[in-house]
N, CA, C and O atoms as CSV, one atom per row, in Angstrom:
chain,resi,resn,atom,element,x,y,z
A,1,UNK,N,N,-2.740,-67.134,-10.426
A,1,UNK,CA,C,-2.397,-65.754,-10.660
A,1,UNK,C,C,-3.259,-64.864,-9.770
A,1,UNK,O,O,-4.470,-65.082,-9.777
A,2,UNK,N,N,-2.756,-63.848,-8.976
A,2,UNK,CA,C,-3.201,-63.049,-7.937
A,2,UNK,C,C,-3.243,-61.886,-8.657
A,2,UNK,O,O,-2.212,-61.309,-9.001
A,3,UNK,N,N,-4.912,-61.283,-9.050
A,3,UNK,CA,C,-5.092,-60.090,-9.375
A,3,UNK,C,C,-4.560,-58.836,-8.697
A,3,UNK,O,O,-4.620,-58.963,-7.474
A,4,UNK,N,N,-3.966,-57.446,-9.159
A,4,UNK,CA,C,-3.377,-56.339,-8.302
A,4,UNK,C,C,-4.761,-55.729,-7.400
A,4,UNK,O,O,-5.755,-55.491,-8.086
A,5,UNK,N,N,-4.853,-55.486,-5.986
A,5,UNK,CA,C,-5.851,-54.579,-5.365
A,5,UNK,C,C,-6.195,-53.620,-6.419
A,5,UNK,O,O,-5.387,-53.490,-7.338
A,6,UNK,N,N,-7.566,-52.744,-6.424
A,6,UNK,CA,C,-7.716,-51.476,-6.686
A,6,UNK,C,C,-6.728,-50.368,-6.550
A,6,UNK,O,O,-6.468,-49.500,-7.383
A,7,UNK,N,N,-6.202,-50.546,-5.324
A,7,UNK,CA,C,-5.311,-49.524,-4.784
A,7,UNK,C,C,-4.214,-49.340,-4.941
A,7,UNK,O,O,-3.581,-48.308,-4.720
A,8,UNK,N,N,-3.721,-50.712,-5.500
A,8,UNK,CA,C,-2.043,-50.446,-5.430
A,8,UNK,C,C,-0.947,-49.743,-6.347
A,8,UNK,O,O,0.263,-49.557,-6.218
A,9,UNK,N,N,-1.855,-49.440,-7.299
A,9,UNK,CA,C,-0.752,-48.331,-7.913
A,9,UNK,C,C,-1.425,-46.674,-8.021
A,9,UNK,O,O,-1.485,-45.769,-8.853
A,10,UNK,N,N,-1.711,-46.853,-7.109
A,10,UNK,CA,C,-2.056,-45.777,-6.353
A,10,UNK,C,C,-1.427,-45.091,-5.261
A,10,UNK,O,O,-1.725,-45.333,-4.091
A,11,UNK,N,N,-0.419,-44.098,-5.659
A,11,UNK,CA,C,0.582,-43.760,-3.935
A,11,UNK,C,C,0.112,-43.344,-2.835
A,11,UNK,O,O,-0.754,-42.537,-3.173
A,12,UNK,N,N,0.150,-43.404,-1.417
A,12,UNK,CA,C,-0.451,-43.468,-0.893
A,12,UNK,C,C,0.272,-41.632,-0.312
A,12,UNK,O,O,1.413,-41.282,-0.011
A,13,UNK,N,N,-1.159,-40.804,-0.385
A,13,UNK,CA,C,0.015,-39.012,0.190
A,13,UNK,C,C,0.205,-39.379,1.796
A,13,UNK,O,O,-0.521,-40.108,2.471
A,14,UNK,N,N,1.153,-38.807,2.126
A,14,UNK,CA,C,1.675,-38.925,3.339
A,14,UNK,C,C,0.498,-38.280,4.269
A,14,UNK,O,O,-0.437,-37.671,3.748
A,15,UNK,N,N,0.598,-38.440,5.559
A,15,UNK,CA,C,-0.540,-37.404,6.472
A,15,UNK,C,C,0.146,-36.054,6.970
A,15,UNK,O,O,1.023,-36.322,7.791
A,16,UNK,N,N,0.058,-35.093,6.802
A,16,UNK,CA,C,0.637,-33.470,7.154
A,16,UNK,C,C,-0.312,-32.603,6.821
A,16,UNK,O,O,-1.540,-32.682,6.825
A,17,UNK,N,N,0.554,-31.632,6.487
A,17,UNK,CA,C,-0.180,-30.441,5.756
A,17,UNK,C,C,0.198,-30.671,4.289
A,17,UNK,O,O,1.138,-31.182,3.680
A,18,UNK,N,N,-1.505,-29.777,3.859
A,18,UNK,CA,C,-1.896,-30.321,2.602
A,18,UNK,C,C,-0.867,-29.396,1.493
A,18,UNK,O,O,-0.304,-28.311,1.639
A,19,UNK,N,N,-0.912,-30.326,0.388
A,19,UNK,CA,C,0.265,-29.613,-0.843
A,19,UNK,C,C,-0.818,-28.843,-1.331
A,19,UNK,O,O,-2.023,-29.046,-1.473
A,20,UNK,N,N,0.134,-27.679,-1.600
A,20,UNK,CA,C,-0.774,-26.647,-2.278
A,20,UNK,C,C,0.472,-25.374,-2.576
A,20,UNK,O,O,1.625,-25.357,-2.146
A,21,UNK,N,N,-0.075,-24.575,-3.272
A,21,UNK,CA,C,0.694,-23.264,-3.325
A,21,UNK,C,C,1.163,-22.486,-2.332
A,21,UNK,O,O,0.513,-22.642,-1.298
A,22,UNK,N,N,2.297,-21.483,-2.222
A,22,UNK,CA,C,2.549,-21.092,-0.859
A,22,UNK,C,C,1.889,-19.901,-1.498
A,22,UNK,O,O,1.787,-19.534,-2.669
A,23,UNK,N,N,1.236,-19.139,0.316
A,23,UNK,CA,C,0.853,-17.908,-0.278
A,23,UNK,C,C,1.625,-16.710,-0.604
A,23,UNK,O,O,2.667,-16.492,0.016
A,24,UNK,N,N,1.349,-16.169,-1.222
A,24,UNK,CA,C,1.753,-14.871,-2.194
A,24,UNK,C,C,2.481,-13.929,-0.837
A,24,UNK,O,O,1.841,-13.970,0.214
A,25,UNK,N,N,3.403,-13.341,-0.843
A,25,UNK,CA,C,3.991,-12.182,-0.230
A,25,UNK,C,C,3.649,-11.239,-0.243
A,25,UNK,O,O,3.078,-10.829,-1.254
A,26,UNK,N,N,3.845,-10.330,0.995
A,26,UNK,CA,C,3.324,-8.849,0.845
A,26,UNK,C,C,4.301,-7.887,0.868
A,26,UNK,O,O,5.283,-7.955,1.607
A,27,UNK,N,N,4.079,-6.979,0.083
A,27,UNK,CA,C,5.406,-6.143,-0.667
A,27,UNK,C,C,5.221,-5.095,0.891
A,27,UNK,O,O,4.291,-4.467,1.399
A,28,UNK,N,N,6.793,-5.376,1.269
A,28,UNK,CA,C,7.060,-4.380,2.496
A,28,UNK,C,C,6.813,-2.665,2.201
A,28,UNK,O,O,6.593,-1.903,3.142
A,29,UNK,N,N,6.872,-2.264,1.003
A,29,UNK,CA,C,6.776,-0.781,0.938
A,29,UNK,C,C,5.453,-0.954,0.609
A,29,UNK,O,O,5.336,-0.818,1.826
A,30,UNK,N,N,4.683,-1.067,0.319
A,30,UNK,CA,C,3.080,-0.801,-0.141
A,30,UNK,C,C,2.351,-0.815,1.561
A,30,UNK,O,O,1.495,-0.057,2.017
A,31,UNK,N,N,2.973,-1.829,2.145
A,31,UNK,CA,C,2.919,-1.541,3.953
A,31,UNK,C,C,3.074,-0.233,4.173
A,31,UNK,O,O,2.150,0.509,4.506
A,32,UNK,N,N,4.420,0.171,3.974
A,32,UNK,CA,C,4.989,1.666,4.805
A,32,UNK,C,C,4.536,2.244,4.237
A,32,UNK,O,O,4.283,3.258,4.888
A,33,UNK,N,N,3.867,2.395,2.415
A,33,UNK,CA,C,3.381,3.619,2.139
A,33,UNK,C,C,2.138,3.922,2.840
A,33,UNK,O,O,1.982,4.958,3.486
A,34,UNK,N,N,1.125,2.879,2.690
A,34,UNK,CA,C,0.249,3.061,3.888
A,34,UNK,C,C,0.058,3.220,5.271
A,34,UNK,O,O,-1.005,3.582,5.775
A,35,UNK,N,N,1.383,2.874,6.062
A,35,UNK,CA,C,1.233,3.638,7.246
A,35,UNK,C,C,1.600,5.111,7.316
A,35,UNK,O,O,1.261,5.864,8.229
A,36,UNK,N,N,2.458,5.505,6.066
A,36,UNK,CA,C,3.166,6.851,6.164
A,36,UNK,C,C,2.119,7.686,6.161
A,36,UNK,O,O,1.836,8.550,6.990
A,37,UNK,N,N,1.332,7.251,4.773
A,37,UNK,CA,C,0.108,8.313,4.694
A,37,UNK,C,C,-0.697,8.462,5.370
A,37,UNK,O,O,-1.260,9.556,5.424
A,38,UNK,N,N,-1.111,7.285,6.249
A,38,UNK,CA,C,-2.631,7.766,7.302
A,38,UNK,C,C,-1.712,7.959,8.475
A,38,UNK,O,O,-2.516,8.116,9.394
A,39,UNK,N,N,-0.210,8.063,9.122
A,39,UNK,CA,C,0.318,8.779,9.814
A,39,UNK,C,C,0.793,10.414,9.730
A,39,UNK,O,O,1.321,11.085,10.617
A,40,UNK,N,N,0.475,10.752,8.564
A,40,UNK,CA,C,0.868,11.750,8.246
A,40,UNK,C,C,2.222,12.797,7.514
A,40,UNK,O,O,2.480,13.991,7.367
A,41,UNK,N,N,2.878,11.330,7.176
A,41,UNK,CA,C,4.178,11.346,6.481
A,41,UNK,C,C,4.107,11.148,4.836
A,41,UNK,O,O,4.633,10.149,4.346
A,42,UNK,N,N,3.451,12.115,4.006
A,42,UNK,CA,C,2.744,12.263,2.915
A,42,UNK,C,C,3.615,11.781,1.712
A,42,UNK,O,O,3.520,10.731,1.076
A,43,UNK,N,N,4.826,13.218,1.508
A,43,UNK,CA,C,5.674,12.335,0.818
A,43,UNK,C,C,6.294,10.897,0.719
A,43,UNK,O,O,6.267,10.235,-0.319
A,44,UNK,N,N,6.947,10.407,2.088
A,44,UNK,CA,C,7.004,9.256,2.188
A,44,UNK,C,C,6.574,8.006,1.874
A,44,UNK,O,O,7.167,6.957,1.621
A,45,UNK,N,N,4.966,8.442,1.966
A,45,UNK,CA,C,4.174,7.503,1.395
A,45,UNK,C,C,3.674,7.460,-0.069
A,45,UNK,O,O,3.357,6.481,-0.744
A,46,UNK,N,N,3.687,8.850,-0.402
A,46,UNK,CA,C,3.900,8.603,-2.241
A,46,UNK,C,C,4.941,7.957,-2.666
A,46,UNK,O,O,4.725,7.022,-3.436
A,47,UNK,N,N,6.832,8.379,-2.154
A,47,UNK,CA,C,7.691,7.384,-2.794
A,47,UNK,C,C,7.641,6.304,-2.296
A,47,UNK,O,O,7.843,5.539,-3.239
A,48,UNK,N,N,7.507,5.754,-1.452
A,48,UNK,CA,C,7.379,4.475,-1.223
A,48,UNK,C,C,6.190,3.676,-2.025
A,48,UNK,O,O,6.318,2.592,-2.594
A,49,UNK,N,N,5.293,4.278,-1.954
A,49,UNK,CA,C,3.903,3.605,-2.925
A,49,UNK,C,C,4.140,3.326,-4.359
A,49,UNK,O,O,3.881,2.297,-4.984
A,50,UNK,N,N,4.838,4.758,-4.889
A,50,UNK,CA,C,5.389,4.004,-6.360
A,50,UNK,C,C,6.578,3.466,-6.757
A,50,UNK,O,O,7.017,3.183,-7.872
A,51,UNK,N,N,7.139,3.348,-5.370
A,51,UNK,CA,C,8.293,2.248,-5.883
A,51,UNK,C,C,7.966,0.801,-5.069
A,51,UNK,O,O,8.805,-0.098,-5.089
A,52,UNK,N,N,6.592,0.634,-4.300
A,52,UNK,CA,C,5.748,-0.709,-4.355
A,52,UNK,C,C,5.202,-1.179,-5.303
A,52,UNK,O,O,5.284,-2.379,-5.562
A,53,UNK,N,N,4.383,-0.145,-6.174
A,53,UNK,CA,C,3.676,-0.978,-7.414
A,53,UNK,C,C,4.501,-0.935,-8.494
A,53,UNK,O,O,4.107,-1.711,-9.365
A,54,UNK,N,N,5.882,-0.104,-8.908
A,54,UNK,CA,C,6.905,-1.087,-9.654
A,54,UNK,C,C,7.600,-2.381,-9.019
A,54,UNK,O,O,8.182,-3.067,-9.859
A,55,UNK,N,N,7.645,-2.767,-7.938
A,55,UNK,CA,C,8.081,-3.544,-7.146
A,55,UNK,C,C,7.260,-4.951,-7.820
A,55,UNK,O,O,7.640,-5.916,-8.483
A,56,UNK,N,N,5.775,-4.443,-7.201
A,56,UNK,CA,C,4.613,-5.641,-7.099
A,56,UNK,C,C,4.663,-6.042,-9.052
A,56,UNK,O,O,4.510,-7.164,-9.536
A,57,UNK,N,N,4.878,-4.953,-9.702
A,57,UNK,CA,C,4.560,-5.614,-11.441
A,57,UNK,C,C,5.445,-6.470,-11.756
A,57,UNK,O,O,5.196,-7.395,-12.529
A,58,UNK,N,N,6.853,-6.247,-11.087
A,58,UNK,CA,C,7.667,-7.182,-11.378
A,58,UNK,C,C,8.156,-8.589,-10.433
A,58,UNK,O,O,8.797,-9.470,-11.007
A,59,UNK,N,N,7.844,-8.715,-9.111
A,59,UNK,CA,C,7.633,-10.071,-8.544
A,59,UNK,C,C,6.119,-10.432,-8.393
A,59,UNK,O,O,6.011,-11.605,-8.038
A,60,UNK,N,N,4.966,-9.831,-8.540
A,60,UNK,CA,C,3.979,-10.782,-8.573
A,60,UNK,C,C,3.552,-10.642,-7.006
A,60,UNK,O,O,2.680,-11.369,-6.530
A,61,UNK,N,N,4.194,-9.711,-6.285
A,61,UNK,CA,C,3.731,-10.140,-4.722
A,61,UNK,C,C,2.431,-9.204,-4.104
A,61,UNK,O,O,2.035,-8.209,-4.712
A,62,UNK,N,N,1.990,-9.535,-3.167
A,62,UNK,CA,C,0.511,-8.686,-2.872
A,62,UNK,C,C,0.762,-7.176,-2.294
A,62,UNK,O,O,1.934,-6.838,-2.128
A,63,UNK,N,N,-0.306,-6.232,-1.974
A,63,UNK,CA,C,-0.050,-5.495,-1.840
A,63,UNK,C,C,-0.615,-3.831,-3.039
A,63,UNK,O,O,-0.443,-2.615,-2.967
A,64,UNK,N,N,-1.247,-4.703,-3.917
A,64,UNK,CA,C,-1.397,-3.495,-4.842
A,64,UNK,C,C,-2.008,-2.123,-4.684
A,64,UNK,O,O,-1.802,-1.003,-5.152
A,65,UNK,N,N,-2.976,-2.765,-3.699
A,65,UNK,CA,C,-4.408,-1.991,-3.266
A,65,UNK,C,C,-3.825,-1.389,-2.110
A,65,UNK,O,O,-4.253,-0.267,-1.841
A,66,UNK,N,N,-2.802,-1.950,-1.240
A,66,UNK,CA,C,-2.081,-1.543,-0.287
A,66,UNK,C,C,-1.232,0.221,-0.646
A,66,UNK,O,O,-1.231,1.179,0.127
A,67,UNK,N,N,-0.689,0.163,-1.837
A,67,UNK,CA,C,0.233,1.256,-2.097
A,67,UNK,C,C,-0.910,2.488,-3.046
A,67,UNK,O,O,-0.813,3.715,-3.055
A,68,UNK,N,N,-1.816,1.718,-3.681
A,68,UNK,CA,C,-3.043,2.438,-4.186
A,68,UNK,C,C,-3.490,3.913,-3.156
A,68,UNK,O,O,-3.580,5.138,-3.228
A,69,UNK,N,N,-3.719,2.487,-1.977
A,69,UNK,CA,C,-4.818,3.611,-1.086
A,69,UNK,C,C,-3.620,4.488,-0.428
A,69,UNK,O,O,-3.912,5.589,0.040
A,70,UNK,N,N,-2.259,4.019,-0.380
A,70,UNK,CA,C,-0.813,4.757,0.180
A,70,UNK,C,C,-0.888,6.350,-0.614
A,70,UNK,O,O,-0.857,7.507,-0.195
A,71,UNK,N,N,-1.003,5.697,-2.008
A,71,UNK,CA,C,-0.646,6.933,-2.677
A,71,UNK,C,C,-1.872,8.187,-3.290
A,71,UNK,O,O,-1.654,9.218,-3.927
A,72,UNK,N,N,-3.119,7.631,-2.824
A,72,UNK,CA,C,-4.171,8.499,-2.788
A,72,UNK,C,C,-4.133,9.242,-1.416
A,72,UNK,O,O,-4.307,10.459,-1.470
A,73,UNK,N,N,-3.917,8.638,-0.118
A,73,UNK,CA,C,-3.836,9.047,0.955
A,73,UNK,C,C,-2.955,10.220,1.079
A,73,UNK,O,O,-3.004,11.338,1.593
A,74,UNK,N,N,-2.085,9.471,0.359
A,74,UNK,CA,C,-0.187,10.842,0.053
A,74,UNK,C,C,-0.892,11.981,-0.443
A,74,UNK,O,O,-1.077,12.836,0.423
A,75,UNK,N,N,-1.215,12.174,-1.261
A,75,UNK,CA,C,-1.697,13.160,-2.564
A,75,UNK,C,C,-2.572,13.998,-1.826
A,75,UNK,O,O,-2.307,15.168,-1.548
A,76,UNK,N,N,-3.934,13.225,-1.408
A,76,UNK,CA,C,-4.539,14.282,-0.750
A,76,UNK,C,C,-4.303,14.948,0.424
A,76,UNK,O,O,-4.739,16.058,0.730
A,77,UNK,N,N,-3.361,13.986,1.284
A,77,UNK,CA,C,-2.904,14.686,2.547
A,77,UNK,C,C,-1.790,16.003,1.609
A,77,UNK,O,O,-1.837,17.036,2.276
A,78,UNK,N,N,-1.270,16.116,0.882
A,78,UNK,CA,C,-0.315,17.114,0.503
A,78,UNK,C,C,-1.158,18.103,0.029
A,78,UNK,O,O,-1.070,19.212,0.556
A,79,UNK,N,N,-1.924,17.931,-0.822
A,79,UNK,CA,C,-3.337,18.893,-1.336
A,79,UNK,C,C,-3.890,19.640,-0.346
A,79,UNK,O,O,-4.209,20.794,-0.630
A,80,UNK,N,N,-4.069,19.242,0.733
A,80,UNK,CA,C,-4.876,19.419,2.197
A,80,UNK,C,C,-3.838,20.139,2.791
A,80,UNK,O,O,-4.366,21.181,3.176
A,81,UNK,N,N,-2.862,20.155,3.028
A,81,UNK,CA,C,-1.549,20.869,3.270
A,81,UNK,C,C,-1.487,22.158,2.608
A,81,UNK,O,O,-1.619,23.215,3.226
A,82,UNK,N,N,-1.234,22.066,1.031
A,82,UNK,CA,C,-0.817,23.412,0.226
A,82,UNK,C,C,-2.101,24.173,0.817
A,82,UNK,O,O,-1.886,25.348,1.117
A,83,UNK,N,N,-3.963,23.485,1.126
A,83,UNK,CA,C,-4.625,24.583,1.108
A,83,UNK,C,C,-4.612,25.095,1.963
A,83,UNK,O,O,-4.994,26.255,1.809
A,84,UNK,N,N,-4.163,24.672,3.591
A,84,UNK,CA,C,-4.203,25.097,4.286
A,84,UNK,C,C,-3.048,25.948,4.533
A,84,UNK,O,O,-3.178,26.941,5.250
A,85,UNK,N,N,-2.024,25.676,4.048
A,85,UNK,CA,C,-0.849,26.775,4.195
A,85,UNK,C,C,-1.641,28.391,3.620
A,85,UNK,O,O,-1.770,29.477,4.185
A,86,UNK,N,N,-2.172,27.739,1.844
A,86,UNK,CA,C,-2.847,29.143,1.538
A,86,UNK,C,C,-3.491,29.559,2.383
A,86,UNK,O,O,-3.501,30.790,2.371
A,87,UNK,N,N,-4.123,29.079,3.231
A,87,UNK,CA,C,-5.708,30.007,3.867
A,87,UNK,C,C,-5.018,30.196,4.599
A,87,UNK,O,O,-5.523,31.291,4.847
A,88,UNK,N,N,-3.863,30.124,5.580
A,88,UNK,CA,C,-3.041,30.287,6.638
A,88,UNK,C,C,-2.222,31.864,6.266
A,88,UNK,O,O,-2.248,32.945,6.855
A,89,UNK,N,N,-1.585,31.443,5.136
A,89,UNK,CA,C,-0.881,32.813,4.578
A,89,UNK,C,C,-1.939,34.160,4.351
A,89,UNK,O,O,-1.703,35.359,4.497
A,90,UNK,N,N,-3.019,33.558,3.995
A,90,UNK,CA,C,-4.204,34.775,3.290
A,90,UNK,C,C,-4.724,35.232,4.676
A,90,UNK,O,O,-4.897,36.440,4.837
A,91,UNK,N,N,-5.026,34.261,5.829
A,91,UNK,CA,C,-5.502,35.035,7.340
A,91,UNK,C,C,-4.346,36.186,7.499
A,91,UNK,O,O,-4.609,37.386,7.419
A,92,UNK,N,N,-2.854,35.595,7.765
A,92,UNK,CA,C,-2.323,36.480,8.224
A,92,UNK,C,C,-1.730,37.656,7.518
A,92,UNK,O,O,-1.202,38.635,8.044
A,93,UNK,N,N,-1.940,37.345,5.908
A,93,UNK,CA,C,-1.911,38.798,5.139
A,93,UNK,C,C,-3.043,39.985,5.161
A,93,UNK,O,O,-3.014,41.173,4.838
A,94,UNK,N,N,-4.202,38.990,5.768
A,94,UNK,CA,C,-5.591,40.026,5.912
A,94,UNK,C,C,-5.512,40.241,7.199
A,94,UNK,O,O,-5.894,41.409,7.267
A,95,UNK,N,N,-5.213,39.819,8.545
A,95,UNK,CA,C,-5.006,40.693,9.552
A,95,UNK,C,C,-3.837,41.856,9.465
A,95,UNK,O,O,-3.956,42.909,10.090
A,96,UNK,N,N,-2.934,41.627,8.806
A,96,UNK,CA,C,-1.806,42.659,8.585
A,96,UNK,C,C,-2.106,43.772,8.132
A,96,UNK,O,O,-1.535,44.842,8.342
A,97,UNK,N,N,-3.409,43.470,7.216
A,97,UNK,CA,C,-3.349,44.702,6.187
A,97,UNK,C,C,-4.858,45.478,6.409
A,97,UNK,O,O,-5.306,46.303,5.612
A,98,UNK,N,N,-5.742,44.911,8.024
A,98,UNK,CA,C,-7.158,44.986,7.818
A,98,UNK,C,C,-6.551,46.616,8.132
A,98,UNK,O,O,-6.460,47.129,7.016
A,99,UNK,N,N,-6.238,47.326,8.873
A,99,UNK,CA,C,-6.128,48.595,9.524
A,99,UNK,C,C,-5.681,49.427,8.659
A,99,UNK,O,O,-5.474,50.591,9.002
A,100,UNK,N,N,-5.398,48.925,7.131
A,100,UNK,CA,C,-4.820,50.060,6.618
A,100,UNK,C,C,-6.204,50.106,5.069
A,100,UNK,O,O,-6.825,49.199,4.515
A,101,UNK,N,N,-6.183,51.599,4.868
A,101,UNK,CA,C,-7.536,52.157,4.045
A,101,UNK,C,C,-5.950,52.179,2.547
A,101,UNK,O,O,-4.804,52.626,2.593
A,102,UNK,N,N,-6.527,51.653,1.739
A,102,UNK,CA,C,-6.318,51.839,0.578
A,102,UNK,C,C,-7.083,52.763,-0.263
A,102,UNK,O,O,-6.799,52.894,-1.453
């Protein structure tokens, strides 16, 4: 009677690339919201940012921090906007009106 090797019921893995998980996807709008916003396309990058992180809660794909910094970027670039429109409107209502004595 011929004892079995150590090895033999043991399968032998093939030689390739190693098994493992594939990596995680990156949610295409959490991309564009972040280029919109540090390009300067503010709104754009707010809707796109929150329709990435409803996107990302429901497939699981990467990107969170991606539409995060999208939609902080959005916000304050629009903030930065309204103030400067104000101080824009208030220069040229105070040159309009410096010459006249109330």
């Amino acid at each position: 009677m011929t004892e079995p090797t150590p090895y033999s019921s043991v399968p032998q893995q093939p030689y390739g690339a190693p098994v493992g998980a594939p990596a995680a996807r990156w949610n295409t709008l959490a991309i564009i919201s972040l280029v919109a916003s540090v390009i300067g396309i503010h709104l754009a990058g707010i809707i796109t940012g929150h329709i990435a992180l409803s996107q990302i809660k429901k497939t699981g794909e990467q990107g969170n921090i991606l539409a995060i910094i999208g939609l902080i970027l959005g916000y304050l670039g629009i903030v930065v906007v309204v103030i400067l429109v104000i101080v824009w409107f208030g220069l040229i209502f105070g040159a309009a009106t410096a010459g006249y004595n109330y």
